[in-house]
mmCIF entry with sequence, helices, sheets and N, C-alpha, C, O atoms, coordinates in Angstrom:
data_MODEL
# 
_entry.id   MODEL 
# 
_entity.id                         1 
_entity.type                       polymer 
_entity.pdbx_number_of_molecules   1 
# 
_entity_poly.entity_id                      1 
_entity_poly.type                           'polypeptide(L)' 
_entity_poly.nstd_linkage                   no 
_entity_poly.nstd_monomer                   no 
_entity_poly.pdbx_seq_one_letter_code       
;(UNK)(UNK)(UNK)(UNK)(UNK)(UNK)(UNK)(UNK)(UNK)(UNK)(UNK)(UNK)(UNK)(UNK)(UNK)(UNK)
(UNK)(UNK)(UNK)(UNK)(UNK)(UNK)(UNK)(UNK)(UNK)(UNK)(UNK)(UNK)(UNK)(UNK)(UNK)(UNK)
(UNK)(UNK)(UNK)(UNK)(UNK)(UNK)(UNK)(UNK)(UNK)(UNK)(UNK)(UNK)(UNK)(UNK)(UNK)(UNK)
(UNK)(UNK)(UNK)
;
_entity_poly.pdbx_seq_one_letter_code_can   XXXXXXXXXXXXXXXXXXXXXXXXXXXXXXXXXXXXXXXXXXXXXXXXXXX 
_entity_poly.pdbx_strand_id                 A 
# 
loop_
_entity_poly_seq.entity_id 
_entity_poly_seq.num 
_entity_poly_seq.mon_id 
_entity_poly_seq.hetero 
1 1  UNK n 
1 2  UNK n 
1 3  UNK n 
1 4  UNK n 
1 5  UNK n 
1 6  UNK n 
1 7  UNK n 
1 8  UNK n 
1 9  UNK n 
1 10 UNK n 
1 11 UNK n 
1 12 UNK n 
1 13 UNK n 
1 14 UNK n 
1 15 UNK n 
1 16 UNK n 
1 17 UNK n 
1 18 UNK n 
1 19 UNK n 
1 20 UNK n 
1 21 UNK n 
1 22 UNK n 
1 23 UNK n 
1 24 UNK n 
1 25 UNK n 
1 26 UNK n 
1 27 UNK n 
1 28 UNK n 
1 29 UNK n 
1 30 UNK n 
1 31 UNK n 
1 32 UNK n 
1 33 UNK n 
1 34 UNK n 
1 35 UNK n 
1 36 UNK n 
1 37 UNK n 
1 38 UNK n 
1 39 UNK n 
1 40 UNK n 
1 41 UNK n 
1 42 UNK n 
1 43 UNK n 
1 44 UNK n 
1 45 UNK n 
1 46 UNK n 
1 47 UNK n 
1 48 UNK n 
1 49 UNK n 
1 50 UNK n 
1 51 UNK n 
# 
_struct_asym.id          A 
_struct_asym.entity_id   1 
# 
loop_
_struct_conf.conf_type_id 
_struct_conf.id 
_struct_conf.pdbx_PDB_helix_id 
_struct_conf.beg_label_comp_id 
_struct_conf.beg_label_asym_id 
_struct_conf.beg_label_seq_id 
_struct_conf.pdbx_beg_PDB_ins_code 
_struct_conf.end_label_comp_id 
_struct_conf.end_label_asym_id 
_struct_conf.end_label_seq_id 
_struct_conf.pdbx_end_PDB_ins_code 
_struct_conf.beg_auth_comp_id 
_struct_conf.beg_auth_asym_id 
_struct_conf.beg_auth_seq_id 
_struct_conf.end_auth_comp_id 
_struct_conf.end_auth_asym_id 
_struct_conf.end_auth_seq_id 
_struct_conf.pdbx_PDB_helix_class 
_struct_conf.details 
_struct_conf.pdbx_PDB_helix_length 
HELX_P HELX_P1 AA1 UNK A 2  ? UNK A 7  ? UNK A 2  UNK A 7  1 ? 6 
HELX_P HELX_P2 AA2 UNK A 8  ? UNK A 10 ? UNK A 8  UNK A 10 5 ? 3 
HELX_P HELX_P3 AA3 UNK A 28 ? UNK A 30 ? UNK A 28 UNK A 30 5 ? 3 
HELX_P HELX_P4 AA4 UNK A 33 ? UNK A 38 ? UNK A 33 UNK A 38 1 ? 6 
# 
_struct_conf_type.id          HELX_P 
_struct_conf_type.criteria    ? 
_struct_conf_type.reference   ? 
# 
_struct_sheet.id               AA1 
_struct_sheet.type             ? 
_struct_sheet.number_strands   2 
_struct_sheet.details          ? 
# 
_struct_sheet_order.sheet_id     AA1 
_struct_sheet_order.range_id_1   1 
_struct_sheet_order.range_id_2   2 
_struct_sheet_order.offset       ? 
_struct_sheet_order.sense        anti-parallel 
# 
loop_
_struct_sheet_range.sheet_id 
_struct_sheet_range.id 
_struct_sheet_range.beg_label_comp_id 
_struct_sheet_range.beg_label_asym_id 
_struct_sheet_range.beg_label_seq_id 
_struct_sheet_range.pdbx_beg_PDB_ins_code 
_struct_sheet_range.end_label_comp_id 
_struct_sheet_range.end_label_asym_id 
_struct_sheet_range.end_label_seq_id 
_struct_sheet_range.pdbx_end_PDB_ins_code 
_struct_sheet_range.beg_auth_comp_id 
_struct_sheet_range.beg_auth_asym_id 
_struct_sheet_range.beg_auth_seq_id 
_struct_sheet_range.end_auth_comp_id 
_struct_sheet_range.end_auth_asym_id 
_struct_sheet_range.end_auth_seq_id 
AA1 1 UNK A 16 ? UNK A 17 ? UNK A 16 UNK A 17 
AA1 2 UNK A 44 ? UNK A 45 ? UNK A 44 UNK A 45 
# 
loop_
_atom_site.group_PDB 
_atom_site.id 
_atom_site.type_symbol 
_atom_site.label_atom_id 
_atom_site.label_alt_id 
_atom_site.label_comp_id 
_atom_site.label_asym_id 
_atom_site.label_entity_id 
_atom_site.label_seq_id 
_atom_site.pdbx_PDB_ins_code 
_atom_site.Cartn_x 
_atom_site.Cartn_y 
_atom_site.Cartn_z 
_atom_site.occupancy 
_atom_site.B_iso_or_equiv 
_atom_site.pdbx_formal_charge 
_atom_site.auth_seq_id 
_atom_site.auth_comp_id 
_atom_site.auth_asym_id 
_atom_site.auth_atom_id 
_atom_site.pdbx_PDB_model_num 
ATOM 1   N N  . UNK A 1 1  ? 0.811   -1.179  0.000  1.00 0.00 ? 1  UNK A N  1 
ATOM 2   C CA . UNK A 1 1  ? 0.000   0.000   0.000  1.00 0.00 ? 1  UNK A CA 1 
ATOM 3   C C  . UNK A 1 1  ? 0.864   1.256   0.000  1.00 0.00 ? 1  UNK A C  1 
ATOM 4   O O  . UNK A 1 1  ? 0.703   2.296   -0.639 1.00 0.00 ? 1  UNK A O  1 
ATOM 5   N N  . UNK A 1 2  ? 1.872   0.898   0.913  1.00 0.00 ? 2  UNK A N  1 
ATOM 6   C CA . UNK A 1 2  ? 2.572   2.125   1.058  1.00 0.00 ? 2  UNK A CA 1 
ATOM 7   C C  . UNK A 1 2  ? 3.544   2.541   -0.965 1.00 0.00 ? 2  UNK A C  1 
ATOM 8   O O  . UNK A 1 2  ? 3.750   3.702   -1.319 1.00 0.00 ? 2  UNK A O  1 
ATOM 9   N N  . UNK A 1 3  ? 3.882   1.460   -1.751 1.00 0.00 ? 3  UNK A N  1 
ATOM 10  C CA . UNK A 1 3  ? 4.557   2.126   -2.760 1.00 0.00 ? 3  UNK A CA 1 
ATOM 11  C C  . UNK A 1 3  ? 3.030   2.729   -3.763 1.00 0.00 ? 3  UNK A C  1 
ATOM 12  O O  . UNK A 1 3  ? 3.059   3.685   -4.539 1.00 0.00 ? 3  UNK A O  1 
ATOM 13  N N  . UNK A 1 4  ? 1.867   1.906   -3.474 1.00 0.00 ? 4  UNK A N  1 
ATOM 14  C CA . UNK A 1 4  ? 0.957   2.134   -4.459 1.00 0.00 ? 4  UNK A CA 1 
ATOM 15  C C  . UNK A 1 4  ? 0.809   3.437   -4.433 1.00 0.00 ? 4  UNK A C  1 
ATOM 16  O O  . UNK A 1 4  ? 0.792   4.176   -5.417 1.00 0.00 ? 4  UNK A O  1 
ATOM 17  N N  . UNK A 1 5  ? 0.654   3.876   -2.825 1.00 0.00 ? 5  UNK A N  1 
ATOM 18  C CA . UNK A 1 5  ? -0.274  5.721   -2.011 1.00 0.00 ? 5  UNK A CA 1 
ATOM 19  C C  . UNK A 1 5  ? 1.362   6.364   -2.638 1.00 0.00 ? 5  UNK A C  1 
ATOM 20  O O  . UNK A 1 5  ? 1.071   7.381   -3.268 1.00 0.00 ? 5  UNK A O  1 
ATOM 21  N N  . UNK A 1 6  ? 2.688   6.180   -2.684 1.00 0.00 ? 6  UNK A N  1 
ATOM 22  C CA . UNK A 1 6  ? 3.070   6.843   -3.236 1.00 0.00 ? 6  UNK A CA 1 
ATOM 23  C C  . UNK A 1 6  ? 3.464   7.424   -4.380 1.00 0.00 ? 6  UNK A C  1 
ATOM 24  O O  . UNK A 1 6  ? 3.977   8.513   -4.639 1.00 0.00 ? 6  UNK A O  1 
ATOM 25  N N  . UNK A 1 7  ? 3.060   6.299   -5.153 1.00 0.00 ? 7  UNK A N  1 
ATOM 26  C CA . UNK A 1 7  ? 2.933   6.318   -6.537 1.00 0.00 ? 7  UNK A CA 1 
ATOM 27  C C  . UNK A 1 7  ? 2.109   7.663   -7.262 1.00 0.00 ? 7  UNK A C  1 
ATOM 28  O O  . UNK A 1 7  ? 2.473   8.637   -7.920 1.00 0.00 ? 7  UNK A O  1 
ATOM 29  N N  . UNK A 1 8  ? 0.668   7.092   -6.705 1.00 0.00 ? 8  UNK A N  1 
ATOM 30  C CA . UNK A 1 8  ? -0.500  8.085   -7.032 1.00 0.00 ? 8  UNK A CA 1 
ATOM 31  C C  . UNK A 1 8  ? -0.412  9.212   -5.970 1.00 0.00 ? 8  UNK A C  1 
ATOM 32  O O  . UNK A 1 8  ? -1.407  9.920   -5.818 1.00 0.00 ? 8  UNK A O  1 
ATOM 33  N N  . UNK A 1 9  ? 0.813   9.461   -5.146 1.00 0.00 ? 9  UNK A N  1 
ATOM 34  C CA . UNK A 1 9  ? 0.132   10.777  -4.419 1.00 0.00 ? 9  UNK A CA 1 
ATOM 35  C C  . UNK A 1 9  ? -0.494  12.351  -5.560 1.00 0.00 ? 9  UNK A C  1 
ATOM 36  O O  . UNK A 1 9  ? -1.280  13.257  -5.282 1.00 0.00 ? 9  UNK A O  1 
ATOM 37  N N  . UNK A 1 10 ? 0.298   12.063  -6.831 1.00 0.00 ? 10 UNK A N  1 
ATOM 38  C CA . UNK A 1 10 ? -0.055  13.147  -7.363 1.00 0.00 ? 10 UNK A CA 1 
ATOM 39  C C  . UNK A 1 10 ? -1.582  13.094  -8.273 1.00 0.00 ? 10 UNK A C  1 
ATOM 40  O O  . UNK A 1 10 ? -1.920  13.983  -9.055 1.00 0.00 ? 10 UNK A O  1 
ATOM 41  N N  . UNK A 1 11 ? -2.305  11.983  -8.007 1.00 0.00 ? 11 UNK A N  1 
ATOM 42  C CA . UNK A 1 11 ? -2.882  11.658  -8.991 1.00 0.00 ? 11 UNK A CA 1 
ATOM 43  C C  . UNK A 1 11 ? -4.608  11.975  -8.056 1.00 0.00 ? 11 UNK A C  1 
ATOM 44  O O  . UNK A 1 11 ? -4.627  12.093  -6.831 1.00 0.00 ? 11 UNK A O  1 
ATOM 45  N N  . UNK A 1 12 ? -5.544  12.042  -8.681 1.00 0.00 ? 12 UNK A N  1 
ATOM 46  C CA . UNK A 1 12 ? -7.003  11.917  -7.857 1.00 0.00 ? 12 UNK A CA 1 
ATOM 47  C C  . UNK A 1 12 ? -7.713  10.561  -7.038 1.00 0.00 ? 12 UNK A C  1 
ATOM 48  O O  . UNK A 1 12 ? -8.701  10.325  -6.343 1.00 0.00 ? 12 UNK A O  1 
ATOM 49  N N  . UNK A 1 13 ? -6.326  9.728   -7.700 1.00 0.00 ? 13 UNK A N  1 
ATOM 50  C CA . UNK A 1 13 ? -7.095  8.168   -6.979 1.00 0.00 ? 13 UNK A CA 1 
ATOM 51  C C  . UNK A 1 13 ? -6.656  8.534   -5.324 1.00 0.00 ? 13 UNK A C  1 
ATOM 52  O O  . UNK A 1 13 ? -5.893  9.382   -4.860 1.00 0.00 ? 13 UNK A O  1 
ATOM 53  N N  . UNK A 1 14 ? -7.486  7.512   -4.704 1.00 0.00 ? 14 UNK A N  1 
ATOM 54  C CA . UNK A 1 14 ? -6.997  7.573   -2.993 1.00 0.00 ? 14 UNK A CA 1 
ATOM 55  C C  . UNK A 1 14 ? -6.972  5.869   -3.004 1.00 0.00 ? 14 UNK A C  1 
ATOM 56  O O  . UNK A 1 14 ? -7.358  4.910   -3.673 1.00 0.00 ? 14 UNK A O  1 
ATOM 57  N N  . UNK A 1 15 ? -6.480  6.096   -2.181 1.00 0.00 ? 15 UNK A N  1 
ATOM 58  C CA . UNK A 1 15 ? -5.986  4.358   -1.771 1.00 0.00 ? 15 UNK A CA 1 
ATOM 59  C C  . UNK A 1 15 ? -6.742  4.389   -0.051 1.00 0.00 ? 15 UNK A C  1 
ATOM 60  O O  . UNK A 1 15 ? -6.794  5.293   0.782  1.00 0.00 ? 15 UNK A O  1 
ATOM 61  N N  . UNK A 1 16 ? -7.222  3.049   -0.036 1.00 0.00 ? 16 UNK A N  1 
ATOM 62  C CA . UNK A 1 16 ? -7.768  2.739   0.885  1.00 0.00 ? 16 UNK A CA 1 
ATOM 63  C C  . UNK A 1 16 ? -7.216  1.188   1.153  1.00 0.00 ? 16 UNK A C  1 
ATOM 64  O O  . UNK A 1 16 ? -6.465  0.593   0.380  1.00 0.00 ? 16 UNK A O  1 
ATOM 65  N N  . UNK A 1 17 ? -7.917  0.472   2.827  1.00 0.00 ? 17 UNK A N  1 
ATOM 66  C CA . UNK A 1 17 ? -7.860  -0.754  3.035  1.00 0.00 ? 17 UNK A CA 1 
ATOM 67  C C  . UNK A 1 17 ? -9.077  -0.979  4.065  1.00 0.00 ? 17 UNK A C  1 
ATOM 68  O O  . UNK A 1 17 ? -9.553  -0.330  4.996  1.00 0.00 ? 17 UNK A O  1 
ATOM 69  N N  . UNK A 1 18 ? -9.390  -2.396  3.353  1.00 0.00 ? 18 UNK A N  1 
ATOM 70  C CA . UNK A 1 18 ? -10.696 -2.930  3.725  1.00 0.00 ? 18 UNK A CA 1 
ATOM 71  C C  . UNK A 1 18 ? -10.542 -2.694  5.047  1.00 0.00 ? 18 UNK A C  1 
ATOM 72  O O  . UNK A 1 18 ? -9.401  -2.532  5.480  1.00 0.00 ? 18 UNK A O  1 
ATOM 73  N N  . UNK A 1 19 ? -11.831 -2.626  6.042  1.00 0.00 ? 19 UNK A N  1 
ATOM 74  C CA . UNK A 1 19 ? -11.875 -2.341  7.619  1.00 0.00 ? 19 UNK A CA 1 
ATOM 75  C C  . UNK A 1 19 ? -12.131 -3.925  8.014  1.00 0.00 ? 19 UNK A C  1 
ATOM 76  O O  . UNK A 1 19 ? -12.135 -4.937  7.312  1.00 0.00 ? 19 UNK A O  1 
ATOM 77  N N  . UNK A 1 20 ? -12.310 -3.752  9.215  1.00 0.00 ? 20 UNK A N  1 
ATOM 78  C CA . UNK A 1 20 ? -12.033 -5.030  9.820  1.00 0.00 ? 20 UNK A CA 1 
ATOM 79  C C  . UNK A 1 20 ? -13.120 -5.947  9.577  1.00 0.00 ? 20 UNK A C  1 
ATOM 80  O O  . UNK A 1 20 ? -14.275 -5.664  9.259  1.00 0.00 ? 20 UNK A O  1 
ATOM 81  N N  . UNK A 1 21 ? -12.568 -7.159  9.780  1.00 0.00 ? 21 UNK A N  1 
ATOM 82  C CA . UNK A 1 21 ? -13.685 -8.856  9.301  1.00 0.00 ? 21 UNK A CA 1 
ATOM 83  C C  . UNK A 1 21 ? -12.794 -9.616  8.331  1.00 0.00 ? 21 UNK A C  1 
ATOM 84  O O  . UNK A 1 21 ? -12.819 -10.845 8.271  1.00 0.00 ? 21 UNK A O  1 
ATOM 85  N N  . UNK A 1 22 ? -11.969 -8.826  7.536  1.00 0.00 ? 22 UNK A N  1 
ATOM 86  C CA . UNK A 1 22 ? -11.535 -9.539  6.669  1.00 0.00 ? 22 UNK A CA 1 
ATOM 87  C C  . UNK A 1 22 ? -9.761  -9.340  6.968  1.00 0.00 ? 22 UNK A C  1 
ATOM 88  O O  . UNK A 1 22 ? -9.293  -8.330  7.495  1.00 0.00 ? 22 UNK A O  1 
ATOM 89  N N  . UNK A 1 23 ? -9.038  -10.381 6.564  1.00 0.00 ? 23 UNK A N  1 
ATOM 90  C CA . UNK A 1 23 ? -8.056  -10.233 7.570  1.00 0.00 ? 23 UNK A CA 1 
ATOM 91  C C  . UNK A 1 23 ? -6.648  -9.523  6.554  1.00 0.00 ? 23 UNK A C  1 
ATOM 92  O O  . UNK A 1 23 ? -6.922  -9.297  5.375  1.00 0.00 ? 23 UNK A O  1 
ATOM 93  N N  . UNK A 1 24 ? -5.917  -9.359  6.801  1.00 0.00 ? 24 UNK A N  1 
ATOM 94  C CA . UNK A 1 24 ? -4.876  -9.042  5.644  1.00 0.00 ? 24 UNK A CA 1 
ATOM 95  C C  . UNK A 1 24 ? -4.210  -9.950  4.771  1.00 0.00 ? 24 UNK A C  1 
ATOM 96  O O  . UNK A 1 24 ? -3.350  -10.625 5.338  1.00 0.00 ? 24 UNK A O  1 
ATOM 97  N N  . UNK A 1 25 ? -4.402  -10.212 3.238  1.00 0.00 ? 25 UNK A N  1 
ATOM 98  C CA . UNK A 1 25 ? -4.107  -10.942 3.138  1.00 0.00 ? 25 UNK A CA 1 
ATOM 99  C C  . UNK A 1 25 ? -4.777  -11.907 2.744  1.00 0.00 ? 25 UNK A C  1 
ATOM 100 O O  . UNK A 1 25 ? -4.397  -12.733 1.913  1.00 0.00 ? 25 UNK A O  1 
ATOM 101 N N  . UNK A 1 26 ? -6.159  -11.886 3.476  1.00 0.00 ? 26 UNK A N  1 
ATOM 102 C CA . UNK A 1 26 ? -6.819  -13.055 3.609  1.00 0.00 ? 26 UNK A CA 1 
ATOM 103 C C  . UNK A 1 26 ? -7.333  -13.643 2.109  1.00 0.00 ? 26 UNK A C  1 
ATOM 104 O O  . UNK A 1 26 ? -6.832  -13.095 1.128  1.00 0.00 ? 26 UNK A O  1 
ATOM 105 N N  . UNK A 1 27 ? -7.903  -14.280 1.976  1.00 0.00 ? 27 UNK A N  1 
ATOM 106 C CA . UNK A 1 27 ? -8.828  -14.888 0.681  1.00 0.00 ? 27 UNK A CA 1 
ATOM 107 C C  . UNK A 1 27 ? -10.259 -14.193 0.805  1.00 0.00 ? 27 UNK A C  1 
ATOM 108 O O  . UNK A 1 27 ? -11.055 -14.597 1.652  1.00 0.00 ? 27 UNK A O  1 
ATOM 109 N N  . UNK A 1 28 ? -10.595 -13.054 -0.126 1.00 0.00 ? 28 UNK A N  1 
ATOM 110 C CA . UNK A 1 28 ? -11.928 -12.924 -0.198 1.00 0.00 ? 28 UNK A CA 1 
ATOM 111 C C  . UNK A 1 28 ? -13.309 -14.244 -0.316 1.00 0.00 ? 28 UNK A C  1 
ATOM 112 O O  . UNK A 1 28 ? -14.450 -14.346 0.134  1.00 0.00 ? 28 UNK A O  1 
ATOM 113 N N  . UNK A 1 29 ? -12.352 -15.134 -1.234 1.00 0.00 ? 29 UNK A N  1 
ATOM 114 C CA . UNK A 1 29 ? -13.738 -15.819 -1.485 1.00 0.00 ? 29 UNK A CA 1 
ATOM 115 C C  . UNK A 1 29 ? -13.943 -16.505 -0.457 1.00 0.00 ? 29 UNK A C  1 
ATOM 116 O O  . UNK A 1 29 ? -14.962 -17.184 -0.586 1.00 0.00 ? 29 UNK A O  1 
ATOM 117 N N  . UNK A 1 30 ? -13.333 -16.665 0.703  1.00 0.00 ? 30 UNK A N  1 
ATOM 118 C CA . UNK A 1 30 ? -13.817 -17.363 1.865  1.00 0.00 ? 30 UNK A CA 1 
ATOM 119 C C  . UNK A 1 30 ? -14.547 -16.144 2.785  1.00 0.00 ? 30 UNK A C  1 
ATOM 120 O O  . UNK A 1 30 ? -15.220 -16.463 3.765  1.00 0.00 ? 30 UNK A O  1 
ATOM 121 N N  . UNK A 1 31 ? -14.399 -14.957 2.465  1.00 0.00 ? 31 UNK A N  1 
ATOM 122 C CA . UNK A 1 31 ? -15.378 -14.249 3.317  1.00 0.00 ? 31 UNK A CA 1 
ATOM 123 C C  . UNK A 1 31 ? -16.781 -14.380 3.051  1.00 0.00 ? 31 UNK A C  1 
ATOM 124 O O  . UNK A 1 31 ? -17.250 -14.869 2.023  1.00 0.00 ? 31 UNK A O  1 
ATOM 125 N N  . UNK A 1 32 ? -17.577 -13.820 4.239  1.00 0.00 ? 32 UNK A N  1 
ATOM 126 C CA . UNK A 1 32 ? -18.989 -14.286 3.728  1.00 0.00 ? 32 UNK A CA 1 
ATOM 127 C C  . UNK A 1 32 ? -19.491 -12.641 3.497  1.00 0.00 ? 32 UNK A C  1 
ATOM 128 O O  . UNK A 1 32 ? -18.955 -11.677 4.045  1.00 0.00 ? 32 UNK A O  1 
ATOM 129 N N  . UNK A 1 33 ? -20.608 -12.584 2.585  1.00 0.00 ? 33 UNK A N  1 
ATOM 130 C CA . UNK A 1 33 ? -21.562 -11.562 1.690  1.00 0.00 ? 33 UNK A CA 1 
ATOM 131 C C  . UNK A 1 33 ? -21.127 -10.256 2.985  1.00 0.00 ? 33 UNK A C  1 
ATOM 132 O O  . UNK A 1 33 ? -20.447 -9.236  2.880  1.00 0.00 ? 33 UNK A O  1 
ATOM 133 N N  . UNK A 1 34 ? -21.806 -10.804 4.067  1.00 0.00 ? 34 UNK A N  1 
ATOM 134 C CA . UNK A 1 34 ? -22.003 -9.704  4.951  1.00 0.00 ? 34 UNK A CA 1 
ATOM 135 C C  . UNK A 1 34 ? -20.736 -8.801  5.369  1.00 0.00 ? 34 UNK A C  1 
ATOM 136 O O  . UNK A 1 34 ? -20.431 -7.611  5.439  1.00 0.00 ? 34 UNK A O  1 
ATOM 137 N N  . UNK A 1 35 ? -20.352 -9.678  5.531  1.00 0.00 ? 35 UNK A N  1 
ATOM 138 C CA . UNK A 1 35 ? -19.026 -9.426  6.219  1.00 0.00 ? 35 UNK A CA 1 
ATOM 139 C C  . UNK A 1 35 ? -17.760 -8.193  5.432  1.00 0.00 ? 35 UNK A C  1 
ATOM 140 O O  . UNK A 1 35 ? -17.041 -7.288  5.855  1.00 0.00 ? 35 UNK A O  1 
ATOM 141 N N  . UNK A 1 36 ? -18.063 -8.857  4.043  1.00 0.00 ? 36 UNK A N  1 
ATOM 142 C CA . UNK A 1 36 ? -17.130 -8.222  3.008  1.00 0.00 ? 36 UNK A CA 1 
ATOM 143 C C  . UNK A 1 36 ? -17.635 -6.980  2.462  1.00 0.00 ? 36 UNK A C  1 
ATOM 144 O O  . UNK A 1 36 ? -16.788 -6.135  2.174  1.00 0.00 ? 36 UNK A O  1 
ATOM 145 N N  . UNK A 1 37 ? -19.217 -6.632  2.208  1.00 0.00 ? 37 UNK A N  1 
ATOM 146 C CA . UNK A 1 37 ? -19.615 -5.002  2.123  1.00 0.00 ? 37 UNK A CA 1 
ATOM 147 C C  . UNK A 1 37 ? -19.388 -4.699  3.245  1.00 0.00 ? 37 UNK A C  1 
ATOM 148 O O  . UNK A 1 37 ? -18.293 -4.140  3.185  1.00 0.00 ? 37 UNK A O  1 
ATOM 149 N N  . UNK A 1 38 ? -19.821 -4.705  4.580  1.00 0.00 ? 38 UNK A N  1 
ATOM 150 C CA . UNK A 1 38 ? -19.349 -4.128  5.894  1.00 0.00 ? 38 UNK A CA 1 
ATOM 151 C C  . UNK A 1 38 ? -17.706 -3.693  5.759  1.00 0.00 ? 38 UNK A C  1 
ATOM 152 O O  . UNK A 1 38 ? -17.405 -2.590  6.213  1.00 0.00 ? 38 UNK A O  1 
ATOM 153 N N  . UNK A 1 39 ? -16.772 -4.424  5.226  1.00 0.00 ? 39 UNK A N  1 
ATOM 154 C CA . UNK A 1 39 ? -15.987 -3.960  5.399  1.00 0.00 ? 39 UNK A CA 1 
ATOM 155 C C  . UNK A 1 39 ? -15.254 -3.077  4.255  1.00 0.00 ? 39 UNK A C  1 
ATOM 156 O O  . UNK A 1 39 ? -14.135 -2.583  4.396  1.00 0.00 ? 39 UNK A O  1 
ATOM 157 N N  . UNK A 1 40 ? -16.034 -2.961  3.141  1.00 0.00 ? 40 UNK A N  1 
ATOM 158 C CA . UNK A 1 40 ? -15.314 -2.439  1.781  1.00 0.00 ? 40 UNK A CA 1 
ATOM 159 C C  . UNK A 1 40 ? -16.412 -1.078  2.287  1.00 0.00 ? 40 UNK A C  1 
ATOM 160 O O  . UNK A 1 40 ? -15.747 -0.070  2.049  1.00 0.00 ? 40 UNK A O  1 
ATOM 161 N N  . UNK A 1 41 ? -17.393 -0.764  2.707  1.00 0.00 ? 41 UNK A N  1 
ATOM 162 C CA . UNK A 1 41 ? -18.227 -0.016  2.721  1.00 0.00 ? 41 UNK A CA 1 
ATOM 163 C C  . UNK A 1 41 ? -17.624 1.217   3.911  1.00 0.00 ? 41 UNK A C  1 
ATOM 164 O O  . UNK A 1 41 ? -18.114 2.345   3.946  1.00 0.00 ? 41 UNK A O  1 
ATOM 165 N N  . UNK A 1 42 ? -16.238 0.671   5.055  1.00 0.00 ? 42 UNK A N  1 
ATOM 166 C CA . UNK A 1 42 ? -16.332 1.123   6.288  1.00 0.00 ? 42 UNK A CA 1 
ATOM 167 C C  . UNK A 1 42 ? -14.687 0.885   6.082  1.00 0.00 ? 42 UNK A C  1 
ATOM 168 O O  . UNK A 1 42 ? -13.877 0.655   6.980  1.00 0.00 ? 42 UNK A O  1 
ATOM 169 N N  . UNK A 1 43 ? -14.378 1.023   4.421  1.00 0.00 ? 43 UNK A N  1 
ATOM 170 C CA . UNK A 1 43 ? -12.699 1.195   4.435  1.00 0.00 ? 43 UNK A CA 1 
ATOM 171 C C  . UNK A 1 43 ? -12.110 2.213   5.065  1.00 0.00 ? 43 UNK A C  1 
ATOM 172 O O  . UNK A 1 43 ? -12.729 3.181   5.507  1.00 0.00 ? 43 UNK A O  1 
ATOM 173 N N  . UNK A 1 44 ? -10.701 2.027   5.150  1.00 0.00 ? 44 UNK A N  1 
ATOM 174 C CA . UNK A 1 44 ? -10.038 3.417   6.483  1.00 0.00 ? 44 UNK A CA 1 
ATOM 175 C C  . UNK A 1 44 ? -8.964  3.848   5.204  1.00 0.00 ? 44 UNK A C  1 
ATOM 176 O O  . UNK A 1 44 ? -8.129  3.022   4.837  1.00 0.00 ? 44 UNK A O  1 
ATOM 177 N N  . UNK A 1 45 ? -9.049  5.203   4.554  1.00 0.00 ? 45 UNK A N  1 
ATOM 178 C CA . UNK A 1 45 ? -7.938  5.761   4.089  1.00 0.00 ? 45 UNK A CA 1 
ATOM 179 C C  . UNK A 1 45 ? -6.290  5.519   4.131  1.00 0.00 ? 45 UNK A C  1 
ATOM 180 O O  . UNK A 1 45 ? -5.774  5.594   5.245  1.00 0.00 ? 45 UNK A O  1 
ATOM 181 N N  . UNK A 1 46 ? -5.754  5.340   3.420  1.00 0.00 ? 46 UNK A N  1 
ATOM 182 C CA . UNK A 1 46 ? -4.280  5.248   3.337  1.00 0.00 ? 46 UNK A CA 1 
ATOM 183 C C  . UNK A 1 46 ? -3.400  6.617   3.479  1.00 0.00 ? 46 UNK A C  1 
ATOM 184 O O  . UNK A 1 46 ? -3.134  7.151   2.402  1.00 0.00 ? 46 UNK A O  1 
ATOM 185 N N  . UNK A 1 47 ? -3.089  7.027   4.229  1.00 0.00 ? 47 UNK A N  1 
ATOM 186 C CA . UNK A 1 47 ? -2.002  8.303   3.972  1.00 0.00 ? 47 UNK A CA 1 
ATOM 187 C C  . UNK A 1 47 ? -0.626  8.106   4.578  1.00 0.00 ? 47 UNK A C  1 
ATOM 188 O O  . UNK A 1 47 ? -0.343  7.751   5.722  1.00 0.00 ? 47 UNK A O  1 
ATOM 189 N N  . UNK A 1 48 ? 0.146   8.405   3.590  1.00 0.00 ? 48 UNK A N  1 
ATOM 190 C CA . UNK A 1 48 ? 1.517   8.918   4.024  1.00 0.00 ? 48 UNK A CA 1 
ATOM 191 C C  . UNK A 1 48 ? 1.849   9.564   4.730  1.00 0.00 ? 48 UNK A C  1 
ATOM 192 O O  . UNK A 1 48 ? 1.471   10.735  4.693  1.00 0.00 ? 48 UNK A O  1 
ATOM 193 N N  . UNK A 1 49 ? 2.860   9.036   5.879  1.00 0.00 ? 49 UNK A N  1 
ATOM 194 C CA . UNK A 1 49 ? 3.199   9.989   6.961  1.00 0.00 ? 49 UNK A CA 1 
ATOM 195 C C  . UNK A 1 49 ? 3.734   11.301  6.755  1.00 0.00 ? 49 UNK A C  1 
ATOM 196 O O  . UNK A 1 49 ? 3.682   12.145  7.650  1.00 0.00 ? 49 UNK A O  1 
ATOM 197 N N  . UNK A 1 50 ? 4.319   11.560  5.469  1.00 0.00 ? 50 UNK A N  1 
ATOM 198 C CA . UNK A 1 50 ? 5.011   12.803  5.838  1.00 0.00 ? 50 UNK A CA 1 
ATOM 199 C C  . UNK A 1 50 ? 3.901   13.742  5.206  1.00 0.00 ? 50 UNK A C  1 
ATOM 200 O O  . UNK A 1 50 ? 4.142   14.945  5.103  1.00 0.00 ? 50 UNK A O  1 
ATOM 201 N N  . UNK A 1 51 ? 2.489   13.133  4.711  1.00 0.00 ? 51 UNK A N  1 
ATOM 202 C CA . UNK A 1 51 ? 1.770   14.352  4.058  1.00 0.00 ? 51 UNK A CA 1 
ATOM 203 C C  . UNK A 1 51 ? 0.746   14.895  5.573  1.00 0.00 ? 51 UNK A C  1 
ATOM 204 O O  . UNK A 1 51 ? -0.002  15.870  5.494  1.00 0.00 ? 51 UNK A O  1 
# 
């Protein structure tokens, strides 16, 4: 995440990561329906420390 957010810092995309339920890493297709909008819906922003 960290080379992607610096990649695009100049760009309009934002980088995010799924909120919690789903683990890092993990395999989506083993998450279940609920679980995985809850957490794409209640993502936490990516920012670079020095911005």
């Amino acid at each position: 995440m960290f080379y992607i957010t610096k990649k695009l810092k100049d760009s309009p995309v934002s980088v995010s990561s799924i909120a919690r339920g789903v683990s890092f890493g993990g395999e989506l297709e083993y998450a279940d329906e609920v679980t995985l909008g809850r957490s794409i819906v209640a993502r936490i922003p990516y920012k670079l420390n020095n911005d």
